[in-house]
C-alpha positions in Angstrom: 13.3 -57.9 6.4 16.8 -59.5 5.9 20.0 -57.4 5.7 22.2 -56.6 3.2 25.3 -56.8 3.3 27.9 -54.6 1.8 31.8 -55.5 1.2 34.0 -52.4 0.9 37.7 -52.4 -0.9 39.9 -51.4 2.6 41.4 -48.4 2.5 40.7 -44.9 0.8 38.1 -46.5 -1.6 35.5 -47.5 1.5 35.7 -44.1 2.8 35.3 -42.7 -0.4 32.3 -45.1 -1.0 30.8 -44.2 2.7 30.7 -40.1 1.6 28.4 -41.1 -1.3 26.5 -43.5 0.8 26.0 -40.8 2.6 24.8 -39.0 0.3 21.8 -41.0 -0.6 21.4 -41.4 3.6 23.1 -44.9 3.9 25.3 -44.2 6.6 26.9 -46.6 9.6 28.3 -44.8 13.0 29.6 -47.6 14.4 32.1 -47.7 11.2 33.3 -43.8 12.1 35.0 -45.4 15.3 38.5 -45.6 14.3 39.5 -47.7 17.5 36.3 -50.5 16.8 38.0 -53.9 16.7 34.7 -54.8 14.8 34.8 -56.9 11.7 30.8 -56.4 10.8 29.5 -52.7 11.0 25.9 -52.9 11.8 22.9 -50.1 10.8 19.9 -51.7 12.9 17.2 -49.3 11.4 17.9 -49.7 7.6 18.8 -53.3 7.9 21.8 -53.0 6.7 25.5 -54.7 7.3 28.7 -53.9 6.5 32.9 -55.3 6.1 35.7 -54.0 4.8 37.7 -56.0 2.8 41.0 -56.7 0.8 40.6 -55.3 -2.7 40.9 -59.0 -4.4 38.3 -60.7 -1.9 35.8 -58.3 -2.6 34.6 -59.7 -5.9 34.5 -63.5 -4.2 32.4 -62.8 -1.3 30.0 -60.9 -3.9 30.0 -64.3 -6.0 29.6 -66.5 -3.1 26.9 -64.2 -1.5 28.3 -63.5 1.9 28.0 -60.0 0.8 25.0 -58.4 -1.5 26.7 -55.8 -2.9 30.5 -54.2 -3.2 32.6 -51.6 -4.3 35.5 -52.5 -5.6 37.8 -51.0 -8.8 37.4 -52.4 -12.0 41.2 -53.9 -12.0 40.1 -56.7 -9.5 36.8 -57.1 -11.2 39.0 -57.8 -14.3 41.8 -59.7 -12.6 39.3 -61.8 -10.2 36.9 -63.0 -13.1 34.0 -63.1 -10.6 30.4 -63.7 -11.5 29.0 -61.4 -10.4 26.9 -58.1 -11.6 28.7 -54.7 -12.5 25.9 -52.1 -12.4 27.8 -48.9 -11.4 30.3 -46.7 -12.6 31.1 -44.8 -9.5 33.7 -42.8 -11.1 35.7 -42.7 -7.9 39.5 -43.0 -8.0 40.0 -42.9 -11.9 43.3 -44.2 -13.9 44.2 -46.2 -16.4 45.7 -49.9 -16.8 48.7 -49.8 -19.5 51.4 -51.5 -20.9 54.6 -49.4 -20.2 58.4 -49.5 -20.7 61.5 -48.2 -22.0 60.5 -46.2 -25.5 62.2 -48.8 -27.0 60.4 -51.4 -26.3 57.4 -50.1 -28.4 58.6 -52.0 -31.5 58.6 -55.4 -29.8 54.7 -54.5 -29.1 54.6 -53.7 -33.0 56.5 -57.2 -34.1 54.4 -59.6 -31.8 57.8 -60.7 -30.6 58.0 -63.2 -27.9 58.7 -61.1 -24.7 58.4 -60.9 -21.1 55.9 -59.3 -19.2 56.0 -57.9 -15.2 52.7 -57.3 -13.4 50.3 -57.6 -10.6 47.7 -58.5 -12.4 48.6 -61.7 -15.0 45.3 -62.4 -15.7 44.8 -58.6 -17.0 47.9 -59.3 -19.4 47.3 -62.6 -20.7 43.6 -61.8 -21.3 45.3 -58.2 -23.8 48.5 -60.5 -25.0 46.7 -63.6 -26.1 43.1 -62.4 -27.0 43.5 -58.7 -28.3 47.2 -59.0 -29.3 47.2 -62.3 -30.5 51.1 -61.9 -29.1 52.4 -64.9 -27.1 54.4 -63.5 -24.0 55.9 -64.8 -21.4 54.1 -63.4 -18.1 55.9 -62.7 -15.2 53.9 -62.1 -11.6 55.8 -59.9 -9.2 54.1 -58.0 -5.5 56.0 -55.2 -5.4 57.4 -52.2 -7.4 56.3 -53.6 -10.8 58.5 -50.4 -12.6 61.7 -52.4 -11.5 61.4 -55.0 -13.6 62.5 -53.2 -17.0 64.9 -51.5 -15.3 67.2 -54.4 -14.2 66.5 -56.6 -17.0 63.4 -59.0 -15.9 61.0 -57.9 -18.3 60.7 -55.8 -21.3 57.6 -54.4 -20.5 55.1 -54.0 -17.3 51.6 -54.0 -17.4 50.5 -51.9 -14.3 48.6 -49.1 -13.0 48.8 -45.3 -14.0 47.4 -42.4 -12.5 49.5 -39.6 -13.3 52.5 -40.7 -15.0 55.2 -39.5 -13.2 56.5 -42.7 -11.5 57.2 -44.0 -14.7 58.6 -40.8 -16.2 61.2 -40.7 -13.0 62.6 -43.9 -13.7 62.4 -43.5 -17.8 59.7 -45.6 -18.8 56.2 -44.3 -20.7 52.9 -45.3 -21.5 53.6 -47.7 -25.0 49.8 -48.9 -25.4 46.7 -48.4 -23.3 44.6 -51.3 -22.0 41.5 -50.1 -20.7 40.6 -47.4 -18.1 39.5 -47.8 -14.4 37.6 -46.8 -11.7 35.6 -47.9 -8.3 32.4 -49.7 -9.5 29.3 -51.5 -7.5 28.8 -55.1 -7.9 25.7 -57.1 -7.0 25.6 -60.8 -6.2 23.7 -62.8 -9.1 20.8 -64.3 -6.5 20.1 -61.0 -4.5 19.8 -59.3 -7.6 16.8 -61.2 -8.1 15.4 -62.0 -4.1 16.4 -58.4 -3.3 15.3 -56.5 -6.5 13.7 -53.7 -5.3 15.8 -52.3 -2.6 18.6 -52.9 -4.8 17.7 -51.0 -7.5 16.7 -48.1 -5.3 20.4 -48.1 -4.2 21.7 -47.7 -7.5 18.5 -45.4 -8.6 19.8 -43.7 -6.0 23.7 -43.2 -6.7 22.7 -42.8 -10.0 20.9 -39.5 -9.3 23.3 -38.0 -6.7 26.2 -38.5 -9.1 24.8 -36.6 -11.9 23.8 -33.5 -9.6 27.5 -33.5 -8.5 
């Protein structure tokens, strides 16, 4: 029997993930060891492999294969354009991807004027702008706080990340249009969908039926 191999997003998503693993008695010791210099987390007895991840490589080692399966959110599935297969909604760390900025600014949305756009995730934007919108903006990539780029004049708008709101309501921006709403999903690589079918499926049979008793 082969392993598979799973690619967690770093951070609070994998541990998230782990719990309902868990859950459905997919577990890895060896991962609990917060000292392990490890990069491959190893479960001998269900065959089974593990590697955490940045959030953005996820989706490409799920294309390529070097991992079966991963959890990643549904902003970097978006962003990444991966092919790959999206079977589960795991309904873990839910928000919402918007276009936001000063209240004013909600008229240049209305006018399809040309305007400039701040975010993390350009390919997010010009995929809503150009194919939804049918407005031609000028895009602008930018790493860090993405709110500050209304604020001193670099962009009219941002197209981020919201959870709750508040960041934005601090520094007098709002919500002016909604793009689509997120959360962690499962991803399975196009080939061992197929070689790897049945022990697959049983994963996600599996996650399936612990999320709807909790």
């Amino acid at each position: 029997m082969r392993y598979i191999t799973f690619a967690l997003a770093k951070g609070r998503l994998a541990s998230n993930t782990m719990e309902l693993l868990e859950k459905v008695g997919i577990s890895c010791e060896e991962m609990k060891d917060k000292n392990s210099r490890k990069l491959i987390f190893v479960n001998e007895e269900l065959k089974l492999k593990f590697f955490l991840a940045k959030a953005n490589d996820v989706p490409t080692y799920v294309e390529y294969g070097a991992a079966d399966i991963g959890f990643v959110g549904k902003d970097t599935i978006l962003e990444e354009g991966r092919k790959l297969y999206e079977v589960l909604d795991l309904g873990l760390g839910k928000c919402r991807m918007c276009i936001a900025g000063p209240a004013a600014a909600k008229e240049l949305l209305q006018h399809g004027e040309l305007i400039r756009v701040a975010t993390k995730y350009p390919n997010i934007a010009k995929d809503y702008f150009y194919n939804k919108k049918h407005q031609t903006v000028e895009i602008i990539k930018l790493n860090g706080s993405i709110e500050l780029a209304p604020i001193v004049g670099l962009s009219e708008v941002i197209v981020d990340i919201v959870e709750t709101g508040s960041t934005l309501r601090e520094n007098g921006l709002e919500v002016l249009e909604e793009i689509c709403s997120l959360s962690a999903r499962m991803v399975v690589n196009e080939v061992s969908m197929k070689m790897e079918q049945e022990r697959i499926a049983k994963i996600i049979r599996d996650l399936k039926d612990v999320m709807a008793t909790t």
